[in-house]
mmCIF file as Biopython writes it, N, C-alpha, C and O atoms, coordinates in Angstrom:
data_model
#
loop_
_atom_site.group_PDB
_atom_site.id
_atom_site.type_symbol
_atom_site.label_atom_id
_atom_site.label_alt_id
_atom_site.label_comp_id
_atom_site.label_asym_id
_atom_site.label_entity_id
_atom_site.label_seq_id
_atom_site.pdbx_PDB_ins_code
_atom_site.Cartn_x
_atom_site.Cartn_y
_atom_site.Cartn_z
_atom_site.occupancy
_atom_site.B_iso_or_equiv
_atom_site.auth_seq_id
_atom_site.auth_asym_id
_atom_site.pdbx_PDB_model_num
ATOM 1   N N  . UNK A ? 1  ? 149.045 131.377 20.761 1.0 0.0 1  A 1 
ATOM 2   C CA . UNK A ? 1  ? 148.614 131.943 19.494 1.0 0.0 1  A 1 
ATOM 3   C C  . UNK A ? 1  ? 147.322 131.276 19.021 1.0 0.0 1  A 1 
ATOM 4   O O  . UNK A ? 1  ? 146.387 131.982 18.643 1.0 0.0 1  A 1 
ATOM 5   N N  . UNK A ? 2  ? 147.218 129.692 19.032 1.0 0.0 2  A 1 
ATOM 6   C CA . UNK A ? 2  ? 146.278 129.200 18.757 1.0 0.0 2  A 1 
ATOM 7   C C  . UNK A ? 2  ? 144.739 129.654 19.290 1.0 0.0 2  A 1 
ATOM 8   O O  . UNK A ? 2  ? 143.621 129.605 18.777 1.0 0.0 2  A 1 
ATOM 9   N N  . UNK A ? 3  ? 145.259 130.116 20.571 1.0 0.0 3  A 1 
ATOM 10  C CA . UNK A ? 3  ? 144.292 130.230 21.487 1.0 0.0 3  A 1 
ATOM 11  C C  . UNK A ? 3  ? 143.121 131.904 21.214 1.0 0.0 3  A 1 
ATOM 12  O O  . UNK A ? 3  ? 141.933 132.208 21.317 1.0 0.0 3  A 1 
ATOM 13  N N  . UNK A ? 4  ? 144.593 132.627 20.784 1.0 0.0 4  A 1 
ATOM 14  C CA . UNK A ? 4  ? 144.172 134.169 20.385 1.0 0.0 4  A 1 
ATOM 15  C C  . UNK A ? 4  ? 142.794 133.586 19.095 1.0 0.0 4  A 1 
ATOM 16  O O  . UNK A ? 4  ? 141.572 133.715 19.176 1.0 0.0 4  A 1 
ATOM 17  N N  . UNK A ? 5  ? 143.604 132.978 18.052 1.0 0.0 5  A 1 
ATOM 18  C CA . UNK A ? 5  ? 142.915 132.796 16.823 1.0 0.0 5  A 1 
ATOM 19  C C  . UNK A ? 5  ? 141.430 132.619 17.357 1.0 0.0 5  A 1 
ATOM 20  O O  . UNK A ? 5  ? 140.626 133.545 17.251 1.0 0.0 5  A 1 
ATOM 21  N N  . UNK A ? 6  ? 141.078 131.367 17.952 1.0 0.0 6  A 1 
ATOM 22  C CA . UNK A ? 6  ? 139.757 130.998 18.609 1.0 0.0 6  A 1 
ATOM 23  C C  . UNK A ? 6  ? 138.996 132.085 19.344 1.0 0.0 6  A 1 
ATOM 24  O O  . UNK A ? 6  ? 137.767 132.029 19.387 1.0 0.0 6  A 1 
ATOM 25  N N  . UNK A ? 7  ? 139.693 133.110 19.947 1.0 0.0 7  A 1 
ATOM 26  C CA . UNK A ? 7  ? 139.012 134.438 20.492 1.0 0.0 7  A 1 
ATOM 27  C C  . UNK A ? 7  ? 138.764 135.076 19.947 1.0 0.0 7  A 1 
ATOM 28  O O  . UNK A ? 7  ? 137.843 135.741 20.423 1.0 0.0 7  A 1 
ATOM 29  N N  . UNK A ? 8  ? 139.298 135.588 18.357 1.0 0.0 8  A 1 
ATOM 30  C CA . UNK A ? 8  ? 139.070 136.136 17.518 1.0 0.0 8  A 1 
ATOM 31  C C  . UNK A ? 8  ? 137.747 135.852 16.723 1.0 0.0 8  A 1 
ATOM 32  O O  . UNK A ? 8  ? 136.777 136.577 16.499 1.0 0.0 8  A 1 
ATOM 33  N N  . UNK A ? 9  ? 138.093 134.273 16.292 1.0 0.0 9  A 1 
ATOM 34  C CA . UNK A ? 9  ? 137.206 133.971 15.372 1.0 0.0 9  A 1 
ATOM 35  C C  . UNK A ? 9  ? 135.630 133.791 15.875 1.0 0.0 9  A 1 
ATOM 36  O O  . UNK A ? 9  ? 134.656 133.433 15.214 1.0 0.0 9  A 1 
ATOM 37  N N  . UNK A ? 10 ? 135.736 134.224 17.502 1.0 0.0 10 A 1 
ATOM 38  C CA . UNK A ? 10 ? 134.206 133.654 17.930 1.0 0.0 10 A 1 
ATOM 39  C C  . UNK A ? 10 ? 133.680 135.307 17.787 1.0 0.0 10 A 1 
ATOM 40  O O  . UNK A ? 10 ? 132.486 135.451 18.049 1.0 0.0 10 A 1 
ATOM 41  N N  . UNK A ? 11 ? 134.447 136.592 17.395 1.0 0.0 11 A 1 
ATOM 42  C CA . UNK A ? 11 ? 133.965 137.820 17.878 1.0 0.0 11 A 1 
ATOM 43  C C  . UNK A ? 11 ? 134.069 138.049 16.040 1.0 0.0 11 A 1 
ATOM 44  O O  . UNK A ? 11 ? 133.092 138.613 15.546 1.0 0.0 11 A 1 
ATOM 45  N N  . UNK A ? 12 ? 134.876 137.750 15.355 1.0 0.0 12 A 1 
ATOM 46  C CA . UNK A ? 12 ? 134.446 137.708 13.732 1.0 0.0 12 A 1 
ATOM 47  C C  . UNK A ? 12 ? 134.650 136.531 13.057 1.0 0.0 12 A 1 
ATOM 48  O O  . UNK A ? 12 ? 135.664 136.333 12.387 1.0 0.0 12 A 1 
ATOM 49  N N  . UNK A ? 13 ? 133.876 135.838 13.166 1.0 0.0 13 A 1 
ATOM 50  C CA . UNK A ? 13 ? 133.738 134.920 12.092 1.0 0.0 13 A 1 
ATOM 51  C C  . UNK A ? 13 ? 133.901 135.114 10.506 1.0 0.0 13 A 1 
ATOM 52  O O  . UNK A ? 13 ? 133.419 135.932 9.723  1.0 0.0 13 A 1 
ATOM 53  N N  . UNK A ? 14 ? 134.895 133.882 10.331 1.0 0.0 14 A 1 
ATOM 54  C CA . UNK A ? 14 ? 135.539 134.225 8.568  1.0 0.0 14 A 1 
ATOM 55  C C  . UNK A ? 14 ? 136.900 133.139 8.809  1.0 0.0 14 A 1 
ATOM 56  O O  . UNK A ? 14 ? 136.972 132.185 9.583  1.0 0.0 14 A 1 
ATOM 57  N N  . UNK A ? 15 ? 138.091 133.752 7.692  1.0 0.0 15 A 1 
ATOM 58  C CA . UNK A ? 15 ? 139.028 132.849 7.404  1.0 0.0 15 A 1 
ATOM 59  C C  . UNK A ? 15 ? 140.592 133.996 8.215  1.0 0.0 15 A 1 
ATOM 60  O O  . UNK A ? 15 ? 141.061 135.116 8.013  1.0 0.0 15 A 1 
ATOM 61  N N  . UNK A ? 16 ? 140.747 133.334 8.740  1.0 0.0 16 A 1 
ATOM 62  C CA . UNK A ? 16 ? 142.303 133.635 9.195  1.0 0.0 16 A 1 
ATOM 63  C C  . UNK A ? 16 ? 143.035 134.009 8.654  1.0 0.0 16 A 1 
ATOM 64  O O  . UNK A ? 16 ? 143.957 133.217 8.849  1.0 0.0 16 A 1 
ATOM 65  N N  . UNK A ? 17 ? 143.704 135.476 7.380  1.0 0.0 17 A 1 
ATOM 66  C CA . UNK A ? 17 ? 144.860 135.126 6.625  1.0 0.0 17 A 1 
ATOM 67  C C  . UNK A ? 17 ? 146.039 135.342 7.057  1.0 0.0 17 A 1 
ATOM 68  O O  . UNK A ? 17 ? 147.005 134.803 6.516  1.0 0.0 17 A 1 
ATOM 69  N N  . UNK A ? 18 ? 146.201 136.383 8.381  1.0 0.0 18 A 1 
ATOM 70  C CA . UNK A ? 18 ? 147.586 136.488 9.044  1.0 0.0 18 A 1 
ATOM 71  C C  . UNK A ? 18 ? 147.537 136.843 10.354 1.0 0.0 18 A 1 
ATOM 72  O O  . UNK A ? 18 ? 146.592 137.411 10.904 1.0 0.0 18 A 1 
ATOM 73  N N  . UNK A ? 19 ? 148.716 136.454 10.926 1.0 0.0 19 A 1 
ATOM 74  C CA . UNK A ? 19 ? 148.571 136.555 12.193 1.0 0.0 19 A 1 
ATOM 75  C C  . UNK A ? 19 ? 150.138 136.937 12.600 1.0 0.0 19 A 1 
ATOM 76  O O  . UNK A ? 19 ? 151.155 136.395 12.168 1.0 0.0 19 A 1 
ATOM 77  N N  . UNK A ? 20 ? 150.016 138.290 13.785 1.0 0.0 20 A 1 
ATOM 78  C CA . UNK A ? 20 ? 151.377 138.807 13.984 1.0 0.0 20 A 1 
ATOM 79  C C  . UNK A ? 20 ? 151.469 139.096 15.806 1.0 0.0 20 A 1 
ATOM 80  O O  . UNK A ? 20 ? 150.597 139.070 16.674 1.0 0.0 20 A 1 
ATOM 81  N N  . UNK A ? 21 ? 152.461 139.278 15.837 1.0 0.0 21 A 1 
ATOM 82  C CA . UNK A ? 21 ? 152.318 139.417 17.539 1.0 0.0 21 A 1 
ATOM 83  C C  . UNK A ? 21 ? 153.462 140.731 17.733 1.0 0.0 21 A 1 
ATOM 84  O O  . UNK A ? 21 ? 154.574 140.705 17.207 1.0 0.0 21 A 1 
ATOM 85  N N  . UNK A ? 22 ? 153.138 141.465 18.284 1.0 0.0 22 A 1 
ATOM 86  C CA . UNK A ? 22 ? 153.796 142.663 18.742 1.0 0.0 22 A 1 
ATOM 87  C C  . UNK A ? 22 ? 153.668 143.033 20.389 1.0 0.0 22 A 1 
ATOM 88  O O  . UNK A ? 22 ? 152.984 142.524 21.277 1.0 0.0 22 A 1 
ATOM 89  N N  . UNK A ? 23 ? 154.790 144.329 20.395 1.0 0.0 23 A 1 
ATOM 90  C CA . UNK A ? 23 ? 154.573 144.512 21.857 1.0 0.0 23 A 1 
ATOM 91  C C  . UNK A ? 23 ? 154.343 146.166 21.578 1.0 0.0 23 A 1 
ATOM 92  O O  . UNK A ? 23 ? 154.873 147.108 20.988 1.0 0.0 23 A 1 
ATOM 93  N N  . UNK A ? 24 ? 152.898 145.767 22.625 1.0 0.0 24 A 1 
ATOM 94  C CA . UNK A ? 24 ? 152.598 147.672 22.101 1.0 0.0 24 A 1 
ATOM 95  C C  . UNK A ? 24 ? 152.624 148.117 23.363 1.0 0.0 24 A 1 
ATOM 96  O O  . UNK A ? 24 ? 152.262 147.258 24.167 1.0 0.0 24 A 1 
ATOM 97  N N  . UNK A ? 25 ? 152.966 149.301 23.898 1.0 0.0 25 A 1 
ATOM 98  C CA . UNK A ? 25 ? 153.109 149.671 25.015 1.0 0.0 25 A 1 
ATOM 99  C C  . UNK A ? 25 ? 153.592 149.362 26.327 1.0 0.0 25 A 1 
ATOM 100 O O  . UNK A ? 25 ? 153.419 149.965 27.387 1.0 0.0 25 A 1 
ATOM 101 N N  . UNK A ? 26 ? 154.538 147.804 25.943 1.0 0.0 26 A 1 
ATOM 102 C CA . UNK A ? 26 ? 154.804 147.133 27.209 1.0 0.0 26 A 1 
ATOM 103 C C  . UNK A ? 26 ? 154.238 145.780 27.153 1.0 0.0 26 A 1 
ATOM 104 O O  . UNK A ? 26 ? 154.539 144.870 27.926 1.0 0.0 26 A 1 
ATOM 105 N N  . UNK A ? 27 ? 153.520 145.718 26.327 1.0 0.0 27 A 1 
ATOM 106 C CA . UNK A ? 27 ? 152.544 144.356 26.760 1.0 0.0 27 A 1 
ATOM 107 C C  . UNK A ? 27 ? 152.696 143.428 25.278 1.0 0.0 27 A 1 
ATOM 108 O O  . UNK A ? 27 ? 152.910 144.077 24.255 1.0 0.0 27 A 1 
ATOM 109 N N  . UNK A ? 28 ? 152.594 142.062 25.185 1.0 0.0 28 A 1 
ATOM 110 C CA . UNK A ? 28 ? 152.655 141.612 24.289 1.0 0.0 28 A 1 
ATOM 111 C C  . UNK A ? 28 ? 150.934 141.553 23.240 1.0 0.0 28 A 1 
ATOM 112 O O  . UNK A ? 28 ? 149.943 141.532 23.969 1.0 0.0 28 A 1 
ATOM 113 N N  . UNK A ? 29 ? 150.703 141.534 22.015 1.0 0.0 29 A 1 
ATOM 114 C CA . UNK A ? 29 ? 149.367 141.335 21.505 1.0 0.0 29 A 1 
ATOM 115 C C  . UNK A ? 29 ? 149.316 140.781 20.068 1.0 0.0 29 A 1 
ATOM 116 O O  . UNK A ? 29 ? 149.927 141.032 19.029 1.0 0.0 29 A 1 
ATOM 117 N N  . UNK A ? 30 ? 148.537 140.098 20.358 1.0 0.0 30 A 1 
ATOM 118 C CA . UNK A ? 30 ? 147.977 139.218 19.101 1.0 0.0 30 A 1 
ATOM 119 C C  . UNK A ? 30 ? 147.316 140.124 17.461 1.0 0.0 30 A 1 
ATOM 120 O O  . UNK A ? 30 ? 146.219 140.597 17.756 1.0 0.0 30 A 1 
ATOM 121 N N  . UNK A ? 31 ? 147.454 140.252 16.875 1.0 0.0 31 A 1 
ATOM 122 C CA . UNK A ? 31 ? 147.326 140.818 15.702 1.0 0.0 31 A 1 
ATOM 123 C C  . UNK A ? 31 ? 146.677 139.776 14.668 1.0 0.0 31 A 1 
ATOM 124 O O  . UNK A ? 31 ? 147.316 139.063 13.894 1.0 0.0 31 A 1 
ATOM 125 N N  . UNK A ? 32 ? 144.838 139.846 14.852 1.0 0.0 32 A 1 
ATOM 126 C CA . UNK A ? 32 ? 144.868 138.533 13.948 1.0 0.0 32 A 1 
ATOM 127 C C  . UNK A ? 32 ? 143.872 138.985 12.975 1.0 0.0 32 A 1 
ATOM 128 O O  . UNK A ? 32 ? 142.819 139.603 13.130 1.0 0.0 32 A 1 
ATOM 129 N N  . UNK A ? 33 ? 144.395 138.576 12.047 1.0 0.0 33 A 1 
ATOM 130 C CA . UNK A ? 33 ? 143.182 139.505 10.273 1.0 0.0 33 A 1 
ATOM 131 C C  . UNK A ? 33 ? 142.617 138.533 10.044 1.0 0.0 33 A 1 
ATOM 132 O O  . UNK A ? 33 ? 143.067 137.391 9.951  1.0 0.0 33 A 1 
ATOM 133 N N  . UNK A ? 34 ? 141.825 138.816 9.959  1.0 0.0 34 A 1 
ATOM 134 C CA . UNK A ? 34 ? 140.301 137.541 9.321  1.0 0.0 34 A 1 
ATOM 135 C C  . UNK A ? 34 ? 139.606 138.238 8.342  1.0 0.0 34 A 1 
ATOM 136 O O  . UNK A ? 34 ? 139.123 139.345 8.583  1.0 0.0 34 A 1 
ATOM 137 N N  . UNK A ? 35 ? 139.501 137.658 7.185  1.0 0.0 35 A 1 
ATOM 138 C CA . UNK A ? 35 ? 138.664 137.851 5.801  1.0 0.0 35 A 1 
ATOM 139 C C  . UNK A ? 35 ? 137.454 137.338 6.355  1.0 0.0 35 A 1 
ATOM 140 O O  . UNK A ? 35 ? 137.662 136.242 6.876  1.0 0.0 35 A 1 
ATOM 141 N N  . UNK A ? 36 ? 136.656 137.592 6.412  1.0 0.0 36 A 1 
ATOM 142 C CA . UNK A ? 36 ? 134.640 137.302 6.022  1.0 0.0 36 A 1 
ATOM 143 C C  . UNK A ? 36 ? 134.200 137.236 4.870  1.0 0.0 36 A 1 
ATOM 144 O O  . UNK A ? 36 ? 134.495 137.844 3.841  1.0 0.0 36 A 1 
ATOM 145 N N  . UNK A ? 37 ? 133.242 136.214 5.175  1.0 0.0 37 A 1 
ATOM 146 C CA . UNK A ? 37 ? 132.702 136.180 3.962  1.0 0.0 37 A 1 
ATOM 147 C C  . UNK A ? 37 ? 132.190 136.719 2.875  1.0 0.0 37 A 1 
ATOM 148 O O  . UNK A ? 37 ? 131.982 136.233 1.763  1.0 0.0 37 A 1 
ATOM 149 N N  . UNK A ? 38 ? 131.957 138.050 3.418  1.0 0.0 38 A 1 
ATOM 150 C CA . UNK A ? 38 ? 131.239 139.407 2.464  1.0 0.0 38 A 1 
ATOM 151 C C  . UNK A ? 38 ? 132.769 139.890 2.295  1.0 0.0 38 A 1 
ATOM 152 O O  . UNK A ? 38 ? 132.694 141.035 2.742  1.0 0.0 38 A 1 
ATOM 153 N N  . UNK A ? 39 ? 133.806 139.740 2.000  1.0 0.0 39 A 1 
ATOM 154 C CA . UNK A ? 39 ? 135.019 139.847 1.584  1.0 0.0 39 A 1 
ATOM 155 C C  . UNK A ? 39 ? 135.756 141.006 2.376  1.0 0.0 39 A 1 
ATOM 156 O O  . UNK A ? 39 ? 136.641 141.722 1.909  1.0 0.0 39 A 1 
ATOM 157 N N  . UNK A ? 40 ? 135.116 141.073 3.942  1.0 0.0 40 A 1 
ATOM 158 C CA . UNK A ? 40 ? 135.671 142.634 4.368  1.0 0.0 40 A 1 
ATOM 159 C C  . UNK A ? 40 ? 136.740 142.073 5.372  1.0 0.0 40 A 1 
ATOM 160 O O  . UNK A ? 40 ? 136.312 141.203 6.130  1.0 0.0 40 A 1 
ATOM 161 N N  . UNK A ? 41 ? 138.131 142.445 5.514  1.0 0.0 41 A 1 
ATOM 162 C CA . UNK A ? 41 ? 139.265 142.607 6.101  1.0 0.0 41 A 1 
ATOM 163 C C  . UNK A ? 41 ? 139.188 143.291 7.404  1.0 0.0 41 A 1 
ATOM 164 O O  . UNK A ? 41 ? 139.256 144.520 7.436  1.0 0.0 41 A 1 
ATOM 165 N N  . UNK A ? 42 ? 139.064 142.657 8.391  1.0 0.0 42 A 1 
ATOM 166 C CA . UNK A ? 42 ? 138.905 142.935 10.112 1.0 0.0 42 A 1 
ATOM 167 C C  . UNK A ? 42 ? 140.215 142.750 10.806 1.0 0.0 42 A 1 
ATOM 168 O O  . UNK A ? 42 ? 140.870 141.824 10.328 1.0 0.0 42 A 1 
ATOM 169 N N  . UNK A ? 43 ? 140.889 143.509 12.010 1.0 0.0 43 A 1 
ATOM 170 C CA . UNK A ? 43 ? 142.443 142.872 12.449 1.0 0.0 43 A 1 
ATOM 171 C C  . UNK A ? 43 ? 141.161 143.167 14.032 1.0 0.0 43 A 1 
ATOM 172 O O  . UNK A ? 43 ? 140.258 143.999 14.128 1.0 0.0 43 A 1 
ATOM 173 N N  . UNK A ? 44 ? 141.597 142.155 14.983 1.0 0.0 44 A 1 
ATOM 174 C CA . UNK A ? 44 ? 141.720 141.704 15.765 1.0 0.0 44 A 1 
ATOM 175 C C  . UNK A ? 44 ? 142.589 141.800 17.079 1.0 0.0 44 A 1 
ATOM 176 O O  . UNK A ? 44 ? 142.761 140.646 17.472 1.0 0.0 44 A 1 
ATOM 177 N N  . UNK A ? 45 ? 142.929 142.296 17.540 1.0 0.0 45 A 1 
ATOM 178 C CA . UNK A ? 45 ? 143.777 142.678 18.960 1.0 0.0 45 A 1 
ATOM 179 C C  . UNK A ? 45 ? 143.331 141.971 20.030 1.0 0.0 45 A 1 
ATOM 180 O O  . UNK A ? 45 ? 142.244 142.188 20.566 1.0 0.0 45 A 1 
ATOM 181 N N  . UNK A ? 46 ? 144.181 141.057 20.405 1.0 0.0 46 A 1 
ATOM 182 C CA . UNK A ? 46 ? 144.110 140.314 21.766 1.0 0.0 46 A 1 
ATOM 183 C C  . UNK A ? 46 ? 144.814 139.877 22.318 1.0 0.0 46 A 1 
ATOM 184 O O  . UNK A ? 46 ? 145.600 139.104 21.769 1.0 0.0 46 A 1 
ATOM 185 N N  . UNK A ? 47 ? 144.915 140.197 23.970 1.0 0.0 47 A 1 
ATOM 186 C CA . UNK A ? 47 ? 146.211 140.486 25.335 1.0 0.0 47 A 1 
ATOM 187 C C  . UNK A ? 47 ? 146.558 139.136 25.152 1.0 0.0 47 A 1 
ATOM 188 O O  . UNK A ? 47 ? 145.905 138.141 25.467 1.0 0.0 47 A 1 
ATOM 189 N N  . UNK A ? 48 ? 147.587 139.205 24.642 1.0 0.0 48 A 1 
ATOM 190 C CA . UNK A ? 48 ? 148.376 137.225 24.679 1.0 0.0 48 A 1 
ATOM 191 C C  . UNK A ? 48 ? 148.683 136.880 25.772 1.0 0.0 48 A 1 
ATOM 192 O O  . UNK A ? 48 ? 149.238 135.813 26.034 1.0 0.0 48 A 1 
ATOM 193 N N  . UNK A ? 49 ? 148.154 138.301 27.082 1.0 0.0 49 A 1 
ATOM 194 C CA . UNK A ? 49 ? 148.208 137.413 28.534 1.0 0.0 49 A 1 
ATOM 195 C C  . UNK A ? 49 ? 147.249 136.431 29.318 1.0 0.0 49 A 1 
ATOM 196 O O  . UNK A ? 49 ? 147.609 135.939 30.387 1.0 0.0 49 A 1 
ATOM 197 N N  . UNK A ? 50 ? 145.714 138.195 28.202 1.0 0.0 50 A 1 
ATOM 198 C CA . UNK A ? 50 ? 144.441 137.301 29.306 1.0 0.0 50 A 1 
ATOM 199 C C  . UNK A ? 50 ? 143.658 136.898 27.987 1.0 0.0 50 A 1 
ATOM 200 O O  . UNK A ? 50 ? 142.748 136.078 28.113 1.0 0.0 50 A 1 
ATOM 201 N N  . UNK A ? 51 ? 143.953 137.429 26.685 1.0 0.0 51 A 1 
ATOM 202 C CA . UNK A ? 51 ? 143.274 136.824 25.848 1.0 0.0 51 A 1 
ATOM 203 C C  . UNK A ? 51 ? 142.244 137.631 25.632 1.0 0.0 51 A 1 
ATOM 204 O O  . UNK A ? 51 ? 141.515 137.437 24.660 1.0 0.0 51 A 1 
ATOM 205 N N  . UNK A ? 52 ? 142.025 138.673 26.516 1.0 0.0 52 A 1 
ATOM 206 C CA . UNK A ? 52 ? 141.282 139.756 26.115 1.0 0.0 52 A 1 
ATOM 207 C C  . UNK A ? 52 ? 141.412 140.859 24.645 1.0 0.0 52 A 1 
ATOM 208 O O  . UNK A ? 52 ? 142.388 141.485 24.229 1.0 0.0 52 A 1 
ATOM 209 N N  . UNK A ? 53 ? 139.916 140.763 24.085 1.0 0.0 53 A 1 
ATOM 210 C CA . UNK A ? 53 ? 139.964 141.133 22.895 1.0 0.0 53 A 1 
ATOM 211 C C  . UNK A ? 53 ? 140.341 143.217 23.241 1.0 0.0 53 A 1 
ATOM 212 O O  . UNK A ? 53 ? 139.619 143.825 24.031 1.0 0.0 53 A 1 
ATOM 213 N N  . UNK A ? 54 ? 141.225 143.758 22.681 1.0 0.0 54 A 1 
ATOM 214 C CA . UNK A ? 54 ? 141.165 145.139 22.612 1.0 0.0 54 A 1 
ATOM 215 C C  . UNK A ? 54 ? 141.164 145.958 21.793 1.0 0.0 54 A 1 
ATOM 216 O O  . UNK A ? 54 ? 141.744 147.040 21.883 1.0 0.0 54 A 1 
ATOM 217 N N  . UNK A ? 55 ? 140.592 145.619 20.980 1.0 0.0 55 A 1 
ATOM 218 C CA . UNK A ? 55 ? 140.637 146.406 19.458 1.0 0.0 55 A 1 
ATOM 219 C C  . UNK A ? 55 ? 139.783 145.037 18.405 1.0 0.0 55 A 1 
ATOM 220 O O  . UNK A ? 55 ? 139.847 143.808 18.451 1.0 0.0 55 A 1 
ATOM 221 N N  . UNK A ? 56 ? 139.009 146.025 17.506 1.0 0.0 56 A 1 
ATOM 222 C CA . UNK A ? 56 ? 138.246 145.115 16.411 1.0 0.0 56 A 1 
ATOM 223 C C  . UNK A ? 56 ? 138.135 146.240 15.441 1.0 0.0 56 A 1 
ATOM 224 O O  . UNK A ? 56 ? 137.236 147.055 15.648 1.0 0.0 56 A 1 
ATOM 225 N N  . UNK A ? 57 ? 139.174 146.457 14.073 1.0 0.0 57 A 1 
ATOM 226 C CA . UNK A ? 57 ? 138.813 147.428 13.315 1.0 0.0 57 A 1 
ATOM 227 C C  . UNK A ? 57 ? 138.933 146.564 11.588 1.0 0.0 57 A 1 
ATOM 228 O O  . UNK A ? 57 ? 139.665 145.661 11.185 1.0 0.0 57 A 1 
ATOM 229 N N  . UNK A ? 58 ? 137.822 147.381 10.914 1.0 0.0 58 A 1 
ATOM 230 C CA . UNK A ? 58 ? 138.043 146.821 9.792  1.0 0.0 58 A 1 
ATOM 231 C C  . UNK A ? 58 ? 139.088 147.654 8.717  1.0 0.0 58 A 1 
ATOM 232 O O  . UNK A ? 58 ? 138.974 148.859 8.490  1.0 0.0 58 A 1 
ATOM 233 N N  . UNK A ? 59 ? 139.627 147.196 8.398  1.0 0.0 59 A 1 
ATOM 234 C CA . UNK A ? 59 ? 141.208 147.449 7.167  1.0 0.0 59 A 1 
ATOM 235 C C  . UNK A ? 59 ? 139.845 148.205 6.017  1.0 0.0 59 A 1 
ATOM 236 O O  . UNK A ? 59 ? 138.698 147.786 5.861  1.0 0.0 59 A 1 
ATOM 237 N N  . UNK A ? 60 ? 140.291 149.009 5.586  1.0 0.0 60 A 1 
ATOM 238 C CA . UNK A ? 60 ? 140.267 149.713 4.343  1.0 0.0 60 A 1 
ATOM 239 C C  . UNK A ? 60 ? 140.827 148.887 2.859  1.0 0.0 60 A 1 
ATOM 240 O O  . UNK A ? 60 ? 140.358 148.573 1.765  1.0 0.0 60 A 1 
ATOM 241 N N  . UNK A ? 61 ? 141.931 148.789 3.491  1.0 0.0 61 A 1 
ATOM 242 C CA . UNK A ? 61 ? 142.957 148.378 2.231  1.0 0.0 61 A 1 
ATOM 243 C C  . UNK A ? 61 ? 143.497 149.142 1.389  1.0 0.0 61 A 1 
ATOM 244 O O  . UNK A ? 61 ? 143.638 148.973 0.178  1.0 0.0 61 A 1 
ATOM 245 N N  . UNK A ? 62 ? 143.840 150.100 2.119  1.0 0.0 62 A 1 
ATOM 246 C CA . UNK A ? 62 ? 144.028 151.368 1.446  1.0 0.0 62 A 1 
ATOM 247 C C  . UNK A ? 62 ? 145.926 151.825 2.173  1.0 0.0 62 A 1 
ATOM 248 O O  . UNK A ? 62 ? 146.542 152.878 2.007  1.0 0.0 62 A 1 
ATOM 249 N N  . UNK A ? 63 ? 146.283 150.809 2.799  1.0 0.0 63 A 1 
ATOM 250 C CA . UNK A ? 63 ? 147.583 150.851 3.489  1.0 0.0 63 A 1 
ATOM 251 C C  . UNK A ? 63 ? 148.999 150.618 2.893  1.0 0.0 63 A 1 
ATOM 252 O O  . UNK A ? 63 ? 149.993 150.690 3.617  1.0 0.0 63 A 1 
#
């Protein structure tokens, strides 16, 4: 998990506020939301096998 966070944070830089792990399709993945500094809400997707990032979308906040 630690490791996801650090993959995340080098592709959006900001603050960490949650972090979830699911299994989507078979595979396990990292789910990690990072606030930025311009206050915009990003989630993060990355293979908790290879650590590969697969998804970078920013939240609305409208959920």
């Amino acid at each position: 998990m630690q490791q996801a966070q650090e993959i995340a944070l080098a592709r959006v830089p900001g603050r960490i506020v949650h972090v979830d792990m699911e299994l989507e399709h078979g595979v396990l993945v990292y789910e990690v939301f990072i606030l930025t500094s311009e206050n915009r809400l990003f989630e993060v997707e990355v293979l908790a096998k290879s650590g590969r990032i697969l998804k970078i979308e920013e939240e609305d906040g409208e959920d």
